[in-house]
TORSEDO-666326 format. One record per residue (C-alpha): residue in three letters; y, z, x. Coordinates in Angstrom, 2 decimals. Layout:
residues N
<zase "ALA", <Y, Z, X>>
...
end
This chain:
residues 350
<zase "UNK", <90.10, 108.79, 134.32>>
<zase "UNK", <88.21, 109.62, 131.29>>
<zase "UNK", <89.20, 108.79, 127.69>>
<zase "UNK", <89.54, 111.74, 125.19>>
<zase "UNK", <89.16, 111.25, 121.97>>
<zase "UNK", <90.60, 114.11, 118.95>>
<zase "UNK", <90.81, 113.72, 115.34>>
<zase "UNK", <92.65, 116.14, 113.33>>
<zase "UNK", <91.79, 116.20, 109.58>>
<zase "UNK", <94.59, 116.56, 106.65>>
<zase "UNK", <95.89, 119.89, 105.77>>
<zase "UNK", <95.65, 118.74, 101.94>>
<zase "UNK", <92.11, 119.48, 99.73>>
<zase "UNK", <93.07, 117.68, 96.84>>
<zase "UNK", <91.43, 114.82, 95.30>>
<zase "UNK", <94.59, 112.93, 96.06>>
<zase "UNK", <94.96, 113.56, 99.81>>
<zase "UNK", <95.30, 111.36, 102.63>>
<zase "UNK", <92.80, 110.62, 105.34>>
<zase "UNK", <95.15, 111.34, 108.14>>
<zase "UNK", <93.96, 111.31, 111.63>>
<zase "UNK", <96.14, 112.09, 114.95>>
<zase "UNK", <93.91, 110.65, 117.28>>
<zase "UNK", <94.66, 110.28, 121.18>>
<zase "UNK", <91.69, 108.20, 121.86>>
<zase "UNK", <93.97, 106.70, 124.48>>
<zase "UNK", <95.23, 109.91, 126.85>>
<zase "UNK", <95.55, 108.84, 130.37>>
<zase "UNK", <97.48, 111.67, 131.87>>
<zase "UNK", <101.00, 112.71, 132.63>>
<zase "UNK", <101.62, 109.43, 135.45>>
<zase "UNK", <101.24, 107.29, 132.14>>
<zase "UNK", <104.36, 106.96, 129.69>>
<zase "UNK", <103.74, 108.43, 125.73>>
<zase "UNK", <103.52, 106.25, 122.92>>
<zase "UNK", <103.79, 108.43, 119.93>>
<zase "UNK", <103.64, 106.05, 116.62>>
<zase "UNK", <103.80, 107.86, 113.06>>
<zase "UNK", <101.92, 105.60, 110.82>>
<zase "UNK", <101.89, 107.42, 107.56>>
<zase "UNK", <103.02, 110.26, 105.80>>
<zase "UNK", <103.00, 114.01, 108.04>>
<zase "UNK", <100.21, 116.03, 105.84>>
<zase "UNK", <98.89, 117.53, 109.07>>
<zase "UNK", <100.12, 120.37, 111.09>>
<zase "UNK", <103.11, 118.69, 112.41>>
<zase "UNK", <102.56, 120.98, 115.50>>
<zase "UNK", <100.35, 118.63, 117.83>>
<zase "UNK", <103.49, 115.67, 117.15>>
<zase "UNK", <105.91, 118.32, 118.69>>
<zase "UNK", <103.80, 118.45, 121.46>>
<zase "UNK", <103.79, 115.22, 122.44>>
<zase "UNK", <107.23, 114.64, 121.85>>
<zase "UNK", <108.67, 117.45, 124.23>>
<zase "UNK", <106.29, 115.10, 127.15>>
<zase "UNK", <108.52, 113.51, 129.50>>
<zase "UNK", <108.53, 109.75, 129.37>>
<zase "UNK", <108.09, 110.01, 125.65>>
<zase "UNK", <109.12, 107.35, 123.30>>
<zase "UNK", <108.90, 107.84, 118.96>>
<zase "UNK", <107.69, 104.99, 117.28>>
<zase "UNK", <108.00, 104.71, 113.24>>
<zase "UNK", <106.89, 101.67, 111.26>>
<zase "UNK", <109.20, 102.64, 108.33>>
<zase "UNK", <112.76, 101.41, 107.24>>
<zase "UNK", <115.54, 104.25, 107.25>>
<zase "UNK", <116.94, 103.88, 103.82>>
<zase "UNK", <120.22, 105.00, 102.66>>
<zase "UNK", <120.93, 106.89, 99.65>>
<zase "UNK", <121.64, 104.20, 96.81>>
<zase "UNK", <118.85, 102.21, 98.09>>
<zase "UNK", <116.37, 104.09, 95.65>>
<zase "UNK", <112.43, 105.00, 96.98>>
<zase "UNK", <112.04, 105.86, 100.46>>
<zase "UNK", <109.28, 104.00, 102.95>>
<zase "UNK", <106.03, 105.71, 102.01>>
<zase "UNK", <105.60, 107.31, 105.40>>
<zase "UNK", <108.25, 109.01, 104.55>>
<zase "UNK", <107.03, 111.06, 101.15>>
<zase "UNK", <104.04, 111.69, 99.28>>
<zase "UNK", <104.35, 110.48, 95.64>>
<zase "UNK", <101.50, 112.72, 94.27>>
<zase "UNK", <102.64, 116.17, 94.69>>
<zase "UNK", <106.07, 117.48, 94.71>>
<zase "UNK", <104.83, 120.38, 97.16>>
<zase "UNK", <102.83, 118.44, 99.39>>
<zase "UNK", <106.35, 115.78, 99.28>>
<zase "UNK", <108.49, 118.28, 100.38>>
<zase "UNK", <106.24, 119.69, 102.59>>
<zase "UNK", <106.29, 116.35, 104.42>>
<zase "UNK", <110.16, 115.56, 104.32>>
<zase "UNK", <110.29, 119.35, 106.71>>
<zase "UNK", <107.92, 118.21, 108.82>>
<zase "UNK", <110.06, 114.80, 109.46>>
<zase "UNK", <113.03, 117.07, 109.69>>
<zase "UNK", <111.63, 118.93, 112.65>>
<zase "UNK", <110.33, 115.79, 114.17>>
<zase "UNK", <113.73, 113.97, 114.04>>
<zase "UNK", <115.55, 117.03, 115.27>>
<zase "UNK", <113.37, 117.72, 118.30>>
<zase "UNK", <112.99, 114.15, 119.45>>
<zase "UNK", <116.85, 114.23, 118.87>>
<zase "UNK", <117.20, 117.22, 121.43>>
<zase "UNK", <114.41, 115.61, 123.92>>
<zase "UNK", <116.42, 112.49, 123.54>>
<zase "UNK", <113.68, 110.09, 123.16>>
<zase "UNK", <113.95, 106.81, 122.09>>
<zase "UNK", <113.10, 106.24, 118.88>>
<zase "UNK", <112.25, 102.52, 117.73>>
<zase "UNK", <111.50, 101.09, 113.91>>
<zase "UNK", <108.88, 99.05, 114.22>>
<zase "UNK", <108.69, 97.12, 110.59>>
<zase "UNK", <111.56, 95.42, 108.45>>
<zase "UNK", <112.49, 94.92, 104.94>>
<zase "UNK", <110.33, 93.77, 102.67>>
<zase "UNK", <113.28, 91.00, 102.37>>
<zase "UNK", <112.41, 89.88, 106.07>>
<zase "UNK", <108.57, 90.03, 105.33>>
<zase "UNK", <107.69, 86.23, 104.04>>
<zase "UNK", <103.54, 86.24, 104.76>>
<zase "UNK", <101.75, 88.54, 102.33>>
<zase "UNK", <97.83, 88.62, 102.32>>
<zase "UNK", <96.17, 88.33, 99.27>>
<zase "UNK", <92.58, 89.82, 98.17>>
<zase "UNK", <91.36, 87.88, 95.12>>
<zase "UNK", <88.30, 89.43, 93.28>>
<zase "UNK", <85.64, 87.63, 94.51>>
<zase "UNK", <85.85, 88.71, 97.99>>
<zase "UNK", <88.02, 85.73, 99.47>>
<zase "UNK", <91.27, 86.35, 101.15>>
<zase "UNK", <94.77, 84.19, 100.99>>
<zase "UNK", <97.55, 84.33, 103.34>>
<zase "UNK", <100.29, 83.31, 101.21>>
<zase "UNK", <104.40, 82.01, 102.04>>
<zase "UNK", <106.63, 84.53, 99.90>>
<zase "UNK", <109.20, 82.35, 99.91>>
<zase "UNK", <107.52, 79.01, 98.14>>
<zase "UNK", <104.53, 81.03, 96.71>>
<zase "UNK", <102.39, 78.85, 98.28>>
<zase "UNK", <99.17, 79.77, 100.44>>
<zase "UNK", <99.45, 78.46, 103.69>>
<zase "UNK", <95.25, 77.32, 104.31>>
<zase "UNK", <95.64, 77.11, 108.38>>
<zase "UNK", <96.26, 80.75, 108.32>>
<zase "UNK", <94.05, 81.79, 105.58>>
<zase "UNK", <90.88, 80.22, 107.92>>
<zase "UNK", <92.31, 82.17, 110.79>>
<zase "UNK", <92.59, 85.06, 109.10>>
<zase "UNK", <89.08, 84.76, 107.73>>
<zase "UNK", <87.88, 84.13, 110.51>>
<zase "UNK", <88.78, 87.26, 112.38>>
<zase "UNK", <87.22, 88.98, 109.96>>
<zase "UNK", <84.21, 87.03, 110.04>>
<zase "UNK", <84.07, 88.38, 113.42>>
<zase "UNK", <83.58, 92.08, 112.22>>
<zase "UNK", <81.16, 91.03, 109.86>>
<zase "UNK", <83.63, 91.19, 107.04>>
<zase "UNK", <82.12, 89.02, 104.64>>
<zase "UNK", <82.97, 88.72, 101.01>>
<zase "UNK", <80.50, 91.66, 99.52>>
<zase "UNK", <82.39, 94.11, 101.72>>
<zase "UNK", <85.65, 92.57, 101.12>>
<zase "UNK", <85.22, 93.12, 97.38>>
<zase "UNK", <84.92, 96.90, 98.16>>
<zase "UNK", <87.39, 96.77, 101.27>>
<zase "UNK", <90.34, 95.64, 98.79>>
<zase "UNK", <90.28, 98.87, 97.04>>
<zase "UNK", <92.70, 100.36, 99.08>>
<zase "UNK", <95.29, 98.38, 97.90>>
<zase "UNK", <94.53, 98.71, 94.27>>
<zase "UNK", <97.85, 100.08, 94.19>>
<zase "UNK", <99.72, 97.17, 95.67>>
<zase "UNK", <97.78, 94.77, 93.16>>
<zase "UNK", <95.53, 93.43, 96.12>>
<zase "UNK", <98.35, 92.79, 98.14>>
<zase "UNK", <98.99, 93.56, 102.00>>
<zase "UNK", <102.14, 92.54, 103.61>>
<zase "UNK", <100.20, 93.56, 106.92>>
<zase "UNK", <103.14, 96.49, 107.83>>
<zase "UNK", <101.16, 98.48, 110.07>>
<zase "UNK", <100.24, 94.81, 112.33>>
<zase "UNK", <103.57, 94.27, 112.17>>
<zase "UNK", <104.18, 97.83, 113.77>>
<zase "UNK", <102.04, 97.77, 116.34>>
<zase "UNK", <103.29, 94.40, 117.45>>
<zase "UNK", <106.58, 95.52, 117.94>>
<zase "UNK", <105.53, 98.50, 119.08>>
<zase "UNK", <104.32, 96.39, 121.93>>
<zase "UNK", <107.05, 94.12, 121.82>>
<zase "UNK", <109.57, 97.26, 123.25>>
<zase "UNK", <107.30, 98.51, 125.62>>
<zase "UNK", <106.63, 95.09, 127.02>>
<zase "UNK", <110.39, 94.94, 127.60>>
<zase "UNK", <111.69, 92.92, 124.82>>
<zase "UNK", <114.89, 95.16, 123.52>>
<zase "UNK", <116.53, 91.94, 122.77>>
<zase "UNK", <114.70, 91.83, 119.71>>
<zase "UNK", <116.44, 94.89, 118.56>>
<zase "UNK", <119.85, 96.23, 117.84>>
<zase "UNK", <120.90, 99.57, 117.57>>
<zase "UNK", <122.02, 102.46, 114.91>>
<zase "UNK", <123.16, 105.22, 115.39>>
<zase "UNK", <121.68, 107.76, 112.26>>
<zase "UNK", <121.28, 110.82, 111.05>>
<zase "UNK", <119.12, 111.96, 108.32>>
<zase "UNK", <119.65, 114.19, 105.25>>
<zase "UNK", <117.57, 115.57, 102.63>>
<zase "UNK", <118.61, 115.03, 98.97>>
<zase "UNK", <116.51, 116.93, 95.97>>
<zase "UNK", <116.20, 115.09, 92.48>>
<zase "UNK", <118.47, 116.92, 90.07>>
<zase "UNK", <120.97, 118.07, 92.69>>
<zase "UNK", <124.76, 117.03, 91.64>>
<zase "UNK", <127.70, 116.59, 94.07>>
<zase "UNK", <130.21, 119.11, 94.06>>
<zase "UNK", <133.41, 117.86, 95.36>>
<zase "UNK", <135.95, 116.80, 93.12>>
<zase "UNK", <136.45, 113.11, 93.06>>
<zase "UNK", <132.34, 113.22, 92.24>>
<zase "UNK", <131.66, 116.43, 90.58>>
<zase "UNK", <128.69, 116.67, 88.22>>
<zase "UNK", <127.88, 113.18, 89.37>>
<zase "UNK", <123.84, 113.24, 90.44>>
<zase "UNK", <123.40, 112.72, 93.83>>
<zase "UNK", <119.94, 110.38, 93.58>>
<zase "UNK", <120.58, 108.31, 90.73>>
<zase "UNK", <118.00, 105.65, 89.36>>
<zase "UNK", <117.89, 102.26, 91.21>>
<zase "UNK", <117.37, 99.04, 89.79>>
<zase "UNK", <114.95, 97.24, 92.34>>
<zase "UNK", <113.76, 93.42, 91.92>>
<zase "UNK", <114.39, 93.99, 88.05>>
<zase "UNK", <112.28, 97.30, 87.98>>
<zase "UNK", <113.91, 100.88, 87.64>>
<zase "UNK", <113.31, 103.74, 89.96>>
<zase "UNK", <113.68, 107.82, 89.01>>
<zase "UNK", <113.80, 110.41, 91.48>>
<zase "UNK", <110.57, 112.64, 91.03>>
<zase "UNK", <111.72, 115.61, 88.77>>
<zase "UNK", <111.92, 118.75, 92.05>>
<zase "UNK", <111.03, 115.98, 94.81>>
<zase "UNK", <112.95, 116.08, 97.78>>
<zase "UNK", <113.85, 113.05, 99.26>>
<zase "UNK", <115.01, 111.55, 103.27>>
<zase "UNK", <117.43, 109.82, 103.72>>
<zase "UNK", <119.83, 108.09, 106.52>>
<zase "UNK", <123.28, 107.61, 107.10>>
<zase "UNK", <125.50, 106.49, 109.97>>
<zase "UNK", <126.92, 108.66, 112.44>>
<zase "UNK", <129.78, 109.97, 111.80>>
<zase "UNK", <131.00, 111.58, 114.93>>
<zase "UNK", <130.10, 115.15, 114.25>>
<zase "UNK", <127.08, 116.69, 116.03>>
<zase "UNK", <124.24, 117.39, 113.23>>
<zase "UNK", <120.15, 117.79, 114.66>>
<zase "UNK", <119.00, 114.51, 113.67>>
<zase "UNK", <121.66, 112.29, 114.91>>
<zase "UNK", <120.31, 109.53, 117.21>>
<zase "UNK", <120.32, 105.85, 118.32>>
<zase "UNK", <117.65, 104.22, 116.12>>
<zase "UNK", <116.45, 100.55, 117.81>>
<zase "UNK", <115.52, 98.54, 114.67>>
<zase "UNK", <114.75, 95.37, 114.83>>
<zase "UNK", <117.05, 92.23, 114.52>>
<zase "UNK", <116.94, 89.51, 112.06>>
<zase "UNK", <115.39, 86.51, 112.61>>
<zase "UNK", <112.40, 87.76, 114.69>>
<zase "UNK", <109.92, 87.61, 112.01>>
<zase "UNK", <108.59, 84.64, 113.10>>
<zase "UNK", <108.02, 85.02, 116.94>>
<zase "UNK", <106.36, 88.46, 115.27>>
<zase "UNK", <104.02, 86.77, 112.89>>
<zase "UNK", <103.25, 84.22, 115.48>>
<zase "UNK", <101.79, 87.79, 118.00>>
<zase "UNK", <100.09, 88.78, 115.11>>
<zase "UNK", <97.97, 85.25, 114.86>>
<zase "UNK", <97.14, 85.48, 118.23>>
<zase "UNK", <95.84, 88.52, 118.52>>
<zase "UNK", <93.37, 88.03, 116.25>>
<zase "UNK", <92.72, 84.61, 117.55>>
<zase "UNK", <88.90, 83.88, 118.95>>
<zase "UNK", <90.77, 82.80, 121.97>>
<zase "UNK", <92.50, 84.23, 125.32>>
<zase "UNK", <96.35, 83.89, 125.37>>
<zase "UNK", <99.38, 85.97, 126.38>>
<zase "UNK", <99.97, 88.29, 123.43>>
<zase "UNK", <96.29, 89.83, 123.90>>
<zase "UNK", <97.00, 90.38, 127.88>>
<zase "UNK", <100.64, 92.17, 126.64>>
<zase "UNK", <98.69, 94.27, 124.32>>
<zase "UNK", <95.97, 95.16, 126.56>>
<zase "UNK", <98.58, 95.94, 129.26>>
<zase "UNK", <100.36, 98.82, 126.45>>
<zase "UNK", <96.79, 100.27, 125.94>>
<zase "UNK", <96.06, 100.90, 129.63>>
<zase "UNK", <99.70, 101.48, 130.82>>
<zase "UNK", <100.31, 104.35, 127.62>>
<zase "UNK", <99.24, 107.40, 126.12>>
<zase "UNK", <98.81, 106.23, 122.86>>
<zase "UNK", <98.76, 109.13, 120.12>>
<zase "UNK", <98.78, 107.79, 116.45>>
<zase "UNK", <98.94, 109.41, 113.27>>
<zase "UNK", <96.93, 107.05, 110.56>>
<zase "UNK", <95.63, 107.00, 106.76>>
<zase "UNK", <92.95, 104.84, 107.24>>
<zase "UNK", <92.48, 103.29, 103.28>>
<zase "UNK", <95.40, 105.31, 101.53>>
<zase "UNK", <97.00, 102.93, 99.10>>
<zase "UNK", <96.44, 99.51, 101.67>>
<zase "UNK", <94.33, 97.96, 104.48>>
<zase "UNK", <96.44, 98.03, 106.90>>
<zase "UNK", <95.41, 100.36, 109.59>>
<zase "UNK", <91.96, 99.15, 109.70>>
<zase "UNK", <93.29, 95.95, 110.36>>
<zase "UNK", <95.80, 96.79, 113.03>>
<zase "UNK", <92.76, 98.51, 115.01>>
<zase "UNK", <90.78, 95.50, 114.15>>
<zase "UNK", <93.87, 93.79, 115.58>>
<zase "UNK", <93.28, 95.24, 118.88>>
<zase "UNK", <90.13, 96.00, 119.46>>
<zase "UNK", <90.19, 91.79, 119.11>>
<zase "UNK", <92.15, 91.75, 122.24>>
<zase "UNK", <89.65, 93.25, 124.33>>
<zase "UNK", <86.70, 91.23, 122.67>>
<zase "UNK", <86.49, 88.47, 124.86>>
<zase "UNK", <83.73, 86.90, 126.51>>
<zase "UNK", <85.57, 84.37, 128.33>>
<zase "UNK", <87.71, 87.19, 130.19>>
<zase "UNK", <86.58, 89.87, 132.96>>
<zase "UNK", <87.66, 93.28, 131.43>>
<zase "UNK", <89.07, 96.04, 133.84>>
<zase "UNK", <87.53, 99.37, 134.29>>
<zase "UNK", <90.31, 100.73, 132.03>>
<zase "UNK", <90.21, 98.14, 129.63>>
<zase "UNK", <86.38, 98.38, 129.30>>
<zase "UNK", <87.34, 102.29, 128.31>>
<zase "UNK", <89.68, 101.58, 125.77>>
<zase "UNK", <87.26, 99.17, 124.56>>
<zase "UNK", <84.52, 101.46, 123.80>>
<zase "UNK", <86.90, 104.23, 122.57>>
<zase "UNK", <88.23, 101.75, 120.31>>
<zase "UNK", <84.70, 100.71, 119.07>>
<zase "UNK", <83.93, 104.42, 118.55>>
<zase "UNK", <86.89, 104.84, 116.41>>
<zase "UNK", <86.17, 101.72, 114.60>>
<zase "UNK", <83.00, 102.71, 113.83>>
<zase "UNK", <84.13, 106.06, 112.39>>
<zase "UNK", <86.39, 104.65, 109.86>>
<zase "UNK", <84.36, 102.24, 108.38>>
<zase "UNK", <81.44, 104.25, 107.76>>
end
């Protein structure tokens, strides 16, 4: 069956918008389960998610942490830091996407982890080198720095286009902690089977504004978002920005309640370990799990290809290595993916 391919452009003119695409380069048809991952902020028409979600077979995907209120900032797919319209405009459309994959019943997994839990960062120096570096001891750890490096050798990332490739995470001070690889590897990681890697929640969200004060008695007056000290820096609430937030279950019915599969500490490791071989020059049994998702799933992603980081070029770097083989005899359906993913490749980094 043939591969379509759609892109949907960002509802948002501005100077300051996203490149979002919602892309199902990867429809197979309705024998096929659905993969729908939510990569970034919603600045689209949150219509074509709904879609998807109401599919039988359906499972949500969302490489972003649920934080609780206390716990200052939300994940960033969750807001949209720029405008307070545009913001809120994005914590309704997560609203109506929590609440209908709520009714559907869905499964809904988080794919990443704390920052806490995430102990490899890569670095992007100036001149157009790369680091992999150990969080924990500060230290960059060279065998994965030349294996990194050299997967990008392999799409003719050299240092020139490196120097303009770290751009994107200007913001992060060159930084990547590699989230959306992370994502998709766990992504992969459920559908392969392995729910031991992840324990469940059972949440509901809520929507706070900036400003807003509690009202019952033993808090009244009290703001509800307060500033948060974080790693020695403060954060505000943005002054009319709404705000998503998660707490447990309490027992009463509300729209958004629902199990949340997060996963467990301690799996960082076997996670990082994926990552490496995927990108690998060389045939091994995270590449065959990942080509297995591709052809067994309709895939629909929703990605800002070099808003504030690098990371979802890399991820489709990531596997678009699996399938780059000469050593291995692609299938007629992996030879499709292939060449879709090639053709979105090529579109983002033009």
């Amino acid at each position: 069956m043939p591969v379509t391919k759609h892109t949907m452009t960002s509802e948002v003119s501005s100077d300051t918008s996203p490149r979002c695409e919602l892309f199902n380069a990867f429809h197979w048809g309705p024998d096929k389960a659905n993969a729908v991952e939510i990569a970034s902020a919603i600045t689209i028409e949150v219509q074509p998610i709904l879609k998807e979600l109401c599919v039988p077979n359906t499972t949500l995907y969302i490489p972003a942490m649920p934080n609780k209120l206390g716990d200052g900032d939300v994940a960033s797919n969750f807001r949209y830091k720029h405008d307070k319209d545009i913001n809120n405009g994005v914590v309704k459309k997560w609203m109506e996407v929590l609440t209908l994959n709520s009714k559907q019943k869905n499964p809904l997994v988080v794919t990443t982890v704390s920052r806490s839990q995430r102990y490899l960062t890569l670095n992007m120096p100036d001149n157009g080198s790369i680091k992999i570096m150990n969080n924990l001891t500060n230290e960059e750890i060279p065998d994965l720095t030349q294996k990194f490096a050299n997967f990008l050798t392999v799409f003719d990332i050299e240092s020139e286009k490196m120097k303009v490739i770290r751009m994107a995470s200007e913001g992060a001070r060159f930084n990547s902690y590699l989230s959306d690889m992370i994502g998709f590897m766990n992504m992969v990681n459920w559908a392969n089977g392995n729910v031991t890697m992840f324990t469940m929640e059972h949440l509901e969200a809520h929507v706070e504004t900036e400003g807003e004060v509690y009202h019952r008695a033993e808090y009244e007056g009290q703001l509800i978002i307060k500033p948060v000290s974080v790693n020695g820096r403060e954060w505000k609430p943005k002054k009319g920005f709404q705000y998503m937030y998660f707490r447990p279950f309490t027992g009463k019915m509300t729209p958004t309640q629902q199990k949340f599969y997060i996963l467990k500490d301690g799996q960082m490791t076997r996670v990082y370990s994926q990552i490496f071989k995927a990108i690998s020059m060389d045939e091994n049994d995270t590449k065959k799990m990942v080509r297995e998702f591709m052809v067994s799933h309709n895939y629909y992603r929703l990605s800002d290809y070099w808003v504030n980081d690098v990371d979802d070029a890399f991820t489709l770097m990531m596997i678009l290595n699996c399938f780059d083989d000469d050593d291995i005899d692609l299938t007629e359906e992996e030879m499709i993916v292939k060449e879709s993913l090639e053709t979105v490749y090529e579109g983002i980094m033009n």
